[in-house]
C-alpha positions in Angstrom: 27.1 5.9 -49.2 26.6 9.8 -49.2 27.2 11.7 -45.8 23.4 12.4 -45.2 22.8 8.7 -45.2 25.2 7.6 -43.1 23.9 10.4 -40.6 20.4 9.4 -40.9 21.3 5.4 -40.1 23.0 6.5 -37.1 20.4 8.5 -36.1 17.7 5.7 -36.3 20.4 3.3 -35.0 20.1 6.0 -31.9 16.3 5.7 -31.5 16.6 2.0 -32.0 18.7 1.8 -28.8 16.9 3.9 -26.9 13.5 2.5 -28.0 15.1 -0.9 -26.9 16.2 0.5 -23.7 12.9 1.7 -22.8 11.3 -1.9 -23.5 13.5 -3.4 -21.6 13.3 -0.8 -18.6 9.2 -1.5 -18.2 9.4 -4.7 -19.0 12.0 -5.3 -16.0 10.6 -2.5 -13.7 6.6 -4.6 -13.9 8.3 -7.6 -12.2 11.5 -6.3 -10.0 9.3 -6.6 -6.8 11.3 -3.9 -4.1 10.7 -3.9 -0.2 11.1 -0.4 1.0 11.2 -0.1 4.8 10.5 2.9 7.2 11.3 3.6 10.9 8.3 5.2 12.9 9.8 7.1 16.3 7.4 8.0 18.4 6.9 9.1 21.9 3.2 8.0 22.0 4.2 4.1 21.2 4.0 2.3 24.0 7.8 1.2 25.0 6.7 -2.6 24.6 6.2 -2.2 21.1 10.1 -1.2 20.4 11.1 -3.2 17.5 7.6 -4.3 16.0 7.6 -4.8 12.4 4.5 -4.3 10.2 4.6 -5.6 6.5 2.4 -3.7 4.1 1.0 -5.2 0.9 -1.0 -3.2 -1.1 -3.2 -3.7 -4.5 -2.2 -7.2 -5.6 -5.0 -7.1 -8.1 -4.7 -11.0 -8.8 -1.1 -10.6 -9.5 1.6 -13.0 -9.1 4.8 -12.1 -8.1 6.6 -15.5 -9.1 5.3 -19.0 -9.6 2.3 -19.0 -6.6 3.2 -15.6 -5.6 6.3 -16.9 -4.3 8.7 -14.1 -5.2 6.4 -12.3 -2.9 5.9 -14.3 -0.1 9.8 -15.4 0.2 10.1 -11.4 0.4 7.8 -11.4 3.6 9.4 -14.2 5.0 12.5 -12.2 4.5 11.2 -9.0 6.4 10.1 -11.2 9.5 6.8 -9.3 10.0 5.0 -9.5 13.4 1.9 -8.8 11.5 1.2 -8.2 7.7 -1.2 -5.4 6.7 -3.2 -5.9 3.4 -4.9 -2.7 2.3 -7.2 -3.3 -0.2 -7.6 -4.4 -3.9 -6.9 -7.8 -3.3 -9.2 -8.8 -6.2 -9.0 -7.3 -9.8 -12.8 -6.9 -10.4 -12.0 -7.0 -14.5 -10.1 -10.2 -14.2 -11.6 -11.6 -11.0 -10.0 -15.1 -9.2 -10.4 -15.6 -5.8 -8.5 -18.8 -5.8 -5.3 -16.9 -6.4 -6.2 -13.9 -3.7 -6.6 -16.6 -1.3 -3.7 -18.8 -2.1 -1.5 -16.1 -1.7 -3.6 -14.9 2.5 -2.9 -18.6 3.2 0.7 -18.7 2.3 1.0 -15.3 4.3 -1.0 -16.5 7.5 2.0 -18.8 7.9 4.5 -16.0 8.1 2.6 -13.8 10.1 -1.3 -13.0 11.2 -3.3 -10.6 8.8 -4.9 -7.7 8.5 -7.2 -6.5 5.6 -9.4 -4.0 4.5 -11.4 -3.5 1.4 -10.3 -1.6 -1.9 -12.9 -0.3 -4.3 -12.5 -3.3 -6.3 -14.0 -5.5 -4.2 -16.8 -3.4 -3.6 -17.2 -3.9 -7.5 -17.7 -8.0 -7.4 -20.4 -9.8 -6.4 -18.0 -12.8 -5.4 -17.4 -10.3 -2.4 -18.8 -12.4 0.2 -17.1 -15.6 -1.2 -13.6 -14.0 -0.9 -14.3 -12.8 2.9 -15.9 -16.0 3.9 -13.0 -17.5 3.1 -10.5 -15.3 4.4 -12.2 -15.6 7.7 -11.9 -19.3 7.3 -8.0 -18.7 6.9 -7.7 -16.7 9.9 -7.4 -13.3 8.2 -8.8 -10.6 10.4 -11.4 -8.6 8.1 -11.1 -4.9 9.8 -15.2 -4.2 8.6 -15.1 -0.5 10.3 -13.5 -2.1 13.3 -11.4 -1.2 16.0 -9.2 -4.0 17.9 -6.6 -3.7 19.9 -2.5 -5.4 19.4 -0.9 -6.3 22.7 2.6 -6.8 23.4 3.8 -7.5 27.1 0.6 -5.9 28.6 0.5 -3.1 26.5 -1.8 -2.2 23.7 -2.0 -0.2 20.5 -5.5 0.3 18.6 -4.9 -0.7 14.9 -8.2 0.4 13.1 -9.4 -0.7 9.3 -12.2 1.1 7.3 -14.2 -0.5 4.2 -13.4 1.5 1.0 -16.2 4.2 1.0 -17.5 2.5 -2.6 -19.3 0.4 -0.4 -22.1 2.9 0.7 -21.3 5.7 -2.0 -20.6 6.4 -5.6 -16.8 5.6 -6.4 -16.3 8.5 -8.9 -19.0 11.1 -7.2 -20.1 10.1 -4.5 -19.5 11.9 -1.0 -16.3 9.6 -0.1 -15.0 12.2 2.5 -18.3 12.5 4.7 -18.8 8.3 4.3 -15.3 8.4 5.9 -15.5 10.8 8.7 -18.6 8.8 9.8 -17.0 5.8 9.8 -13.8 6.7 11.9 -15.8 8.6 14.0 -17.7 5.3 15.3 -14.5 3.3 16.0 -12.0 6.0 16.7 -10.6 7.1 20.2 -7.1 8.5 18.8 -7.0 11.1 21.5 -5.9 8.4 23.8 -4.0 5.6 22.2 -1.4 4.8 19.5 -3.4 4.4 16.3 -3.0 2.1 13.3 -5.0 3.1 10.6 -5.9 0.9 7.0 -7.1 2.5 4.4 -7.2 2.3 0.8 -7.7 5.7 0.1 -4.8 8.2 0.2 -6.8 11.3 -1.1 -8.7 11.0 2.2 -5.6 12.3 4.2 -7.7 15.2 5.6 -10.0 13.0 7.4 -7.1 10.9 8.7 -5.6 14.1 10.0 -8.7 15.4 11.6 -9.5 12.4 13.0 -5.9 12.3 14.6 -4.5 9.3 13.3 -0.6 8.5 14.4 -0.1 6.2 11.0 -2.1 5.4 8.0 -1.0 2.6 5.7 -3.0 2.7 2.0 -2.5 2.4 -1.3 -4.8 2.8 -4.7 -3.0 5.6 -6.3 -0.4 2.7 -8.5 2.9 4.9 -7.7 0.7 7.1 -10.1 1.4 4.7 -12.4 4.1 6.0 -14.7 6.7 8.0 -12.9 8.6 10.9 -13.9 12.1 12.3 -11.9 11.1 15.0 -10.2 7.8 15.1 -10.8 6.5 11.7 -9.3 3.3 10.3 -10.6 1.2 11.0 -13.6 -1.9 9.7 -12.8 -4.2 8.2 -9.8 -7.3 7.2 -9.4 -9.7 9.9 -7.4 -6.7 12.4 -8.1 -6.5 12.2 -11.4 -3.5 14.1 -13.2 -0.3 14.2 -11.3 -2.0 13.1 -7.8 -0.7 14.7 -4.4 -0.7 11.2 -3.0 0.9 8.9 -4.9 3.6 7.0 -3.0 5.4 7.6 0.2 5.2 9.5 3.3 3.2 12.1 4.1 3.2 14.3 7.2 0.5 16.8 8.4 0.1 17.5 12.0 0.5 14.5 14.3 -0.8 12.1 11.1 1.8 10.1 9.0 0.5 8.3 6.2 2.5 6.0 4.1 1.3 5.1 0.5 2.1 2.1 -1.1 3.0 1.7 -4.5 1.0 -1.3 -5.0 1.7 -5.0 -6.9 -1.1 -5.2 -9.7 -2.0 -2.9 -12.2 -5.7 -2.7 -13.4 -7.1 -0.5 -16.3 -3.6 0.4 -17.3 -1.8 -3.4 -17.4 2.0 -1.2 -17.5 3.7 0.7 -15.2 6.9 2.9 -15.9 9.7 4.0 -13.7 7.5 2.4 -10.9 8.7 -0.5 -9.7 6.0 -3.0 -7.3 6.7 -2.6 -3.7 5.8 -4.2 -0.4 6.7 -1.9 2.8 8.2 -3.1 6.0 8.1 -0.6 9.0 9.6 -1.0 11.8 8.5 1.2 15.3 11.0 2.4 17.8 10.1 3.7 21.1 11.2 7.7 21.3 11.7 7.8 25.2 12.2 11.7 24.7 8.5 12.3 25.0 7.3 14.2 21.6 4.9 13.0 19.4 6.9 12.4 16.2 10.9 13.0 15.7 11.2 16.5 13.4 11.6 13.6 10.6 9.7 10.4 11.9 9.9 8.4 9.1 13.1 7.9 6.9 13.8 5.1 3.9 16.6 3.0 5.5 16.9 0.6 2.7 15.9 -1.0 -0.5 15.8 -4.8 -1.0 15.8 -6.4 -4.4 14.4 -8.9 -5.4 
């Protein structure tokens, strides 16, 4: 066997590995559900709410995390939620089944009460009314443009969900920002309370900020679907190419919005370097009186599972 050849089998030996290594990566990082929680100071919580743990699940898109979801809902049992958060895309309006979307609210009203909002899939089905119907018949607190208050010991905070503007406007050109401002401007009184905000849109931070907001919890963008180090996400829905709101925290003024990676993918059925995530966050009472710490919310941990 001549030099050359020996070269060139190594070096398709090489991209054999690699090509295997890549496989295996995505293949792994579609299924290794993560929980990612977050610590919210704040001066504006009321002191009764020190220690009160929200679980946010975001774009499940009819996936199942384990046999019945139960990779999933062992994870939320894990993170001992007072409340869980459910922010949209429940449903996967090109591979609709409402049985699964409310198998998995059942199992999760027994480890803690819900709270949903709509993503732009849903405004897509007409099996819409069948899947609300029946979360409402579980218990699950539909936020339809509503405002409603959480109490602990006497004391309140106003948590706040919105419908996915797709609803009343065009998802790919329709005025989405003006449907929104209208919207939070009928159940909104920010100026006086600590508010909770669901949404499903990230690219709608503006609003949130004008509309004062302490924390929004969404999702949509997918991680941006396929992640690159350094450079984050490649691609989001209503952002397109490498989206400015893809996953994580985001800070403007007095607003803090956190962006879920999601569960479910839709059009594209792989993710890369973008592991599934649910978010825990935890709120702690900042009895030094200013709105936010200089950095008010920090990754404490990762849990595999």
């Amino acid at each position: 066997m001549t030099a050359k050849k020996k070269k060139r089998i190594i070096v398709l030996a090489v991209v054999a590995a690699v090509l295997l290594a890549l496989i295996i990566w995505t293949a792994w990082g579609n299924t290794a559900l993560e929980l990612n929680t977050y610590t919210i100071s704040s001066g504006r919580l009321p002191e009764a709410f020190d220690g009160y743990r929200i679980a946010h699940v975001s774009d499940l898109h009819n996936t199942e995390m384990g046999k019945d979801n139960n990779k999933l809902l062992e994870m939320l049992r894990e993170a001992k939620p007072d409340i869980i958060a459910i922010t949209g895309d429940l449903i996967d309006s090109r591979n609709t089944d409402i049985e699964i979307a409310l198998e998995f609210t059942s199992a999760a009203m027994e480890i803690a009460p819900c709270y949903y909002v709509t993503g732009n899939h849903e405004a897509r089905v007409s099996g819409y009314d069948e899947l609300k119907e029946g979360l409402a018949e579980q218990g699950v607190v539909v936020l339809d443009d509503e405002r409603i208050e959480l109490e602990q010991s006497g004391e309140i905070i106003a948590l706040l969900g919105v419908n996915d503007p797709s609803f009343q406007t065009d998802f790919l050109f329709g005025d989405s920002e003006t449907v929104m401002e209208s919207n939070l401007q009928e159940i909104s009184d920010a100026e006086n309370e600590f508010t909770i905000l669901l949404s499903h849109r990230p690219e709608l931070f503006e609003v949130y900020t004008e509309s004062k907001m302490d924390v929004v919890l969404s999702g949509h963008a997918h991680g941006g679907q396929f992640r690159l180090p350094f450079v984050g996400g490649m691609v989001a829905p209503n952002q397109g190419l490498f989206p400015k709101y893809d996953a994580g925290l985001y800070t403007e003024e007095s607003t803090n919005m956190i962006v879920s990676k999601g569960i479910g993918n839709s059009i594209l059925p792989l993710r890369f370097n973008n592991r599934p995530e649910v978010i825990l966050i935890e709120f702690k009472f900042n009895d030094r009186g200013c709105l936010f710490q200089t950095a008010p919310l920090l990754i404490t941990q990762t849990t595999d599972f």
